[in-house]
N, C-alpha and C positions, 0 to 999 in steps of 0.2 A: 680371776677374771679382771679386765682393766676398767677402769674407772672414766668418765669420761674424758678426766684432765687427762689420764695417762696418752688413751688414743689421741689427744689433741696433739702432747706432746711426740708422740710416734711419728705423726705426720707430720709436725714440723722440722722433726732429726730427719727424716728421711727429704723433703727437699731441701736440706741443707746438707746436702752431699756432697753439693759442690754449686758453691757459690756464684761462681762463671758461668753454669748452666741451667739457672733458675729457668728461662722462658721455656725450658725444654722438661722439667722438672713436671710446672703445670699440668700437664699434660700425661703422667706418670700417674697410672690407679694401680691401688694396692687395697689387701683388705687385710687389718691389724685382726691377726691370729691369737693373742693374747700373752703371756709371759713364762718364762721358767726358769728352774736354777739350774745350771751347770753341773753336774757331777763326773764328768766325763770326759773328757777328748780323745775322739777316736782315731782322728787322722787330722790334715788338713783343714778339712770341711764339712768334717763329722762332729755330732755332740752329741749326748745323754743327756736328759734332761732326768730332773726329780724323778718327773710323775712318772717317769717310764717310757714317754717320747722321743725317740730317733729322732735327730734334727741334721737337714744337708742345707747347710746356707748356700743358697739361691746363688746362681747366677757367674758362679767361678767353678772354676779349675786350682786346682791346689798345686802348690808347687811339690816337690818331690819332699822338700824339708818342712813342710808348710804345717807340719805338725807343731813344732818348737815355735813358730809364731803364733799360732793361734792359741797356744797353752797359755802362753804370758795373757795375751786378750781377754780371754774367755774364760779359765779355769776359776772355779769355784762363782763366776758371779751370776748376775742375775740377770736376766734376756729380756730388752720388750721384743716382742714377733710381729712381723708383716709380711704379708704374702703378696708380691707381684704375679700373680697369676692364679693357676689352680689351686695351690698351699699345698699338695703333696706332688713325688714322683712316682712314676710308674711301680714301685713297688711299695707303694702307701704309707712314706718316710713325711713328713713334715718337712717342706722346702720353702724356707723364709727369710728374709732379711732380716739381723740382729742386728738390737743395738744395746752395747752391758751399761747396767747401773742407769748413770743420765747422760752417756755421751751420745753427744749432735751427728758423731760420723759411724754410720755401719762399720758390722766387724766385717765386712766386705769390702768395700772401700779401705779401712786399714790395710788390711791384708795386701789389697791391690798396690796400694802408696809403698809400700815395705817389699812389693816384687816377693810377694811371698805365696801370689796368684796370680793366674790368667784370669780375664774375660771369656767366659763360659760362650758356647753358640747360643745357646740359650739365656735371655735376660727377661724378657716378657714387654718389652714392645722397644722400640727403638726409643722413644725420647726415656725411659727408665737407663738401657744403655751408655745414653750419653757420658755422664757423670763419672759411670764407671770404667767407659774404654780411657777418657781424661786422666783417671787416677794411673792405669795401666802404663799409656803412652809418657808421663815425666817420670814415674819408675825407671824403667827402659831407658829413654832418654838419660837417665842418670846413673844407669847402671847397677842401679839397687836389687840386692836380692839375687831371684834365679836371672835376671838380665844380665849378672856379671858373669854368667856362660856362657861362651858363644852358640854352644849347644842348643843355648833357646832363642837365639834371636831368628827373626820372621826369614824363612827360608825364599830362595829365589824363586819364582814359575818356573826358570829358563834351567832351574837344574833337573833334570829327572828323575837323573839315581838316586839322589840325596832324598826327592820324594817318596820313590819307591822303596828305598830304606825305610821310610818312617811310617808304612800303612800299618793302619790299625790305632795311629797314634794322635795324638793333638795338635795340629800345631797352627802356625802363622804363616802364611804364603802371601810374597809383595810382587807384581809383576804387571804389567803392562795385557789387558783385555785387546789382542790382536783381531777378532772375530766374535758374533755373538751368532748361535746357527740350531733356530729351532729343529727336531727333529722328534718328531710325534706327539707324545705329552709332558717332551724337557724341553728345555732350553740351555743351551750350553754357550757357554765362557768362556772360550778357546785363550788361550796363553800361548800357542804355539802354532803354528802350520800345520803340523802334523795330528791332524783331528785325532786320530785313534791309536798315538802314542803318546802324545806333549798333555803337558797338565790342563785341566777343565775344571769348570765351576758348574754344577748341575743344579738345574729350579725349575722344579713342577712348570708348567704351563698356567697348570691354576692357581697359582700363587703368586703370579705376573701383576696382579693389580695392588696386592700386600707392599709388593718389595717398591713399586711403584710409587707408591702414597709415601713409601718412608722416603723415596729420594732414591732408590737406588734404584729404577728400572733396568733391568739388563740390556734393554735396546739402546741406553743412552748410554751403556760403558762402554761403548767397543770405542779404542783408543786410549780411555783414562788408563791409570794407572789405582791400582789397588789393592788392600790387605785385604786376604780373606782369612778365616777361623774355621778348623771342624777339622773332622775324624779324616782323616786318609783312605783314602777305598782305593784297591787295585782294581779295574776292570781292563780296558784294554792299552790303559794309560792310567797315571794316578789322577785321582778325582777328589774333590771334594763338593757331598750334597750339600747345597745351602737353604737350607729351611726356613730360615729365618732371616728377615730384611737386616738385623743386627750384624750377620755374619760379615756382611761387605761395609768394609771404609772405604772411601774417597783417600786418595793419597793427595794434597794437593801441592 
């Protein structure tokens, strides 16, 4: 169990994630899940813990080699645990933020700084977010990691087939919001002229006021320019649903 000091310190490593986005930090709730030891690495983003707990650190996408970095991080030490969210995934694994021994930076944030991860669609509210697309984007920007692929760098809207190659897949899509055109209980994100072939961005109707509050209203993209994140769906064109107000950056 953690002690008080400990959670105090929990909560201090975690908004110091990143230094640059304290005001956004603030605003970032978690509930400190408590500690474990490493005995494991499964993948990526996977851990073993002692007591017999499966652990998916929160909030990333692992890279393909992303095992060999996280072994050096994490193998054999000892976790404080904080939950941005529910604290487990759909299949009742422990999904937390870790941070080994006494360091100030999640093994999330490393990971991310070493381009040894994406930025999950999933982070648990936009200002939590923040910290970690920052880590992602001077990765990338510097070519660390899976970013010295080209393979993984943010694909075009305006290409099709390259999207339609990658359904089912993760990726980054940067492209110009030509159209935003409710139709029932979505709203879509057109990229292209061609409604029901050119790539879209799909959001609930009722989740309009979510995306809104983080900044990202869909009525106010049509023109920006923007990254989006998530799974590739073929439907009549490639798609990706966006659940989450995280999923869209501003390109500015």
């Amino acid at each position: 169990m953690m002690t008080g000091r400990t959670v105090l310190i929990s909560l201090l490593a975690f908004a110091a994630l990143s230094a640059t986005q304290a005001p956004a930090q603030q605003a970032c709730a978690f509930t400190p899940v408590g500690s474990g030891a490493v005995v494991q690495v499964r993948d990526g983003r996977t851990l073993m813990l002692a007591d017999g707990r499966e652990l998916r650190l929160a909030a990333i996408e692992a890279a393909p080699r992303g095992r060999a970095a996280l072994q050096k991080l994490a193998a054999g030490r000892q976790l404080r645990l904080a939950a941005a969210g529910a604290g487990r995934d759909r299949y009742g694994r422990l999904s937390a933020f870790a941070f080994a021994g006494a360091a100030s930076q999640s093994l999330q944030a490393a990971l991310l700084a070493a381009g040894a991860a994406r930025v999950a669609a999933r982070v648990g509210s936009r200002a939590c977010a923040d910290a970690l697309l920052a880590a992602e984007r001077a990765a990338r920007a510097a070519g660390r990691g899976l970013w010295a692929d080209p393979n993984f760098a943010p694909l075009a809207a305006k290409n099709v087939p390259r999207l339609e190659a990658e359904r089912g897949h993760f990726v980054l899509v940067e492209g110009k919001v030509l159209s935003v055109h409710p139709s029932g209980g979505t709203i879509y994100m057109n990229f292209g002229r061609r409604w029901t072939r050119d790539f879209a961005v799909a959001i609930l109707r009722r989740r309009q006021k979510e995306f809104a509050a983080a900044g990202v209203d869909p009525k106010q993209l049509e023109g920006r320019r923007v990254r989006v994140r998530g799974w590739i769906e073929q439907r009549r064109g490639p798609v990706i649903e966006a659940e989450w107000p995280e999923q869209i950056e501003l390109i500015h």
